[in-house]
N, C-alpha and C positions, 0 to 999 in steps of 0.2 A: 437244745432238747426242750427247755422247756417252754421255748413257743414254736412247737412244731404245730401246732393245730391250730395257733392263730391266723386270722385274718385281718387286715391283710400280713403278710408275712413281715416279722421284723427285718432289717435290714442290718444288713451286714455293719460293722461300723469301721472294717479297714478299706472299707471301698469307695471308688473314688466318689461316687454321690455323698455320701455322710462327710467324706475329708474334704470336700470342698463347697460345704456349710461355711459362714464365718462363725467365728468364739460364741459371739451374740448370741446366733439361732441355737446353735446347741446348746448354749445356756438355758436360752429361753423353752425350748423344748424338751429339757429336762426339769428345770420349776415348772411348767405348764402342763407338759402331757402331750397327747396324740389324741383328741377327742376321736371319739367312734374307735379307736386301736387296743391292744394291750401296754399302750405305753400310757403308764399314770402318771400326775405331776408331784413330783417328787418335792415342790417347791414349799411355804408357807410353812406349816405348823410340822411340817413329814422330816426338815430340816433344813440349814443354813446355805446361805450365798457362796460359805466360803467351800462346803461341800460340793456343792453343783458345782465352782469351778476348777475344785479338781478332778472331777470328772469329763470336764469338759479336755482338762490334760491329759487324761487318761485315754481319753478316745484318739484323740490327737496322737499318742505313742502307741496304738493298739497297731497299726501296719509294721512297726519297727520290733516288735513284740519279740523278744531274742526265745528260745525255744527253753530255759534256763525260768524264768518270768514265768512261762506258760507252765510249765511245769510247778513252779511255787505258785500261782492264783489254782490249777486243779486241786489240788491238797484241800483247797479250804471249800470246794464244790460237797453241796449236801449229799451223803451218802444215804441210803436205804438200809434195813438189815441184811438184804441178802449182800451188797459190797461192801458191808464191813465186816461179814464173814470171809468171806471172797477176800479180804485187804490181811486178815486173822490167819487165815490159810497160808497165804505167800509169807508173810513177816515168820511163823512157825517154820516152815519149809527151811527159809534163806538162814534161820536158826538153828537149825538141824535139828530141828525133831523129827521124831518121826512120821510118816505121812498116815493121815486116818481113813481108813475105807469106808466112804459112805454105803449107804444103806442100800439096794436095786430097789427099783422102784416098780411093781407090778401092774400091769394094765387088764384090766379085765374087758374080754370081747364078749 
């Protein structure tokens, strides 16, 4: 989502172009960057070698990515207010409270 509007478009990173990178380039193109892209370099003063190359593990396990993982990495996806009301509602709900009737919303012609 949120490089839908990029150019060029990021690339997938379980597929086969990104997984058959070697260690090196993905390294290096994570300290470096993607000049002209939305991909910045993460490398120098932004953070450590030892970070880049667990990321580099990380992309490495993103094809094998068990549905369990997927699930525990969305949790930590930044929310808006309106999906953490949206998140308030469902947790209320599976709680038995009771359900609240929003308000109708009038449209004037």
């Amino acid at each position: 989502m949120m490089g839908r509007n990029l150019y060029p478009k990021p690339p997938d990173m379980r597929r086969e172009d990104t997984q058959e990178l070697a260690d090196g380039e993905l390294f290096w193109i994570i300290e470096n960057g993607v000049r002209f892209t939305g991909m910045p370099a993460f490398g120098g003063a932004h953070g450590s070698e030892q970070d880049s190359w667990k990321l580099v593990r990380f992309i490495r396990h993103l094809p094998q990515l068990s549905d369990e993982e997927r699930i525990e990495m969305e949790r930590y996806n930044p929310k808006g207010p309106g999906d953490r009301e949206e998140e308030q509602e469902e947790n209320d709900f599976l709680g038995g409270a009771p359900m609240q009737q929003k308000p109708e919303t009038t449209h004037h012609h």
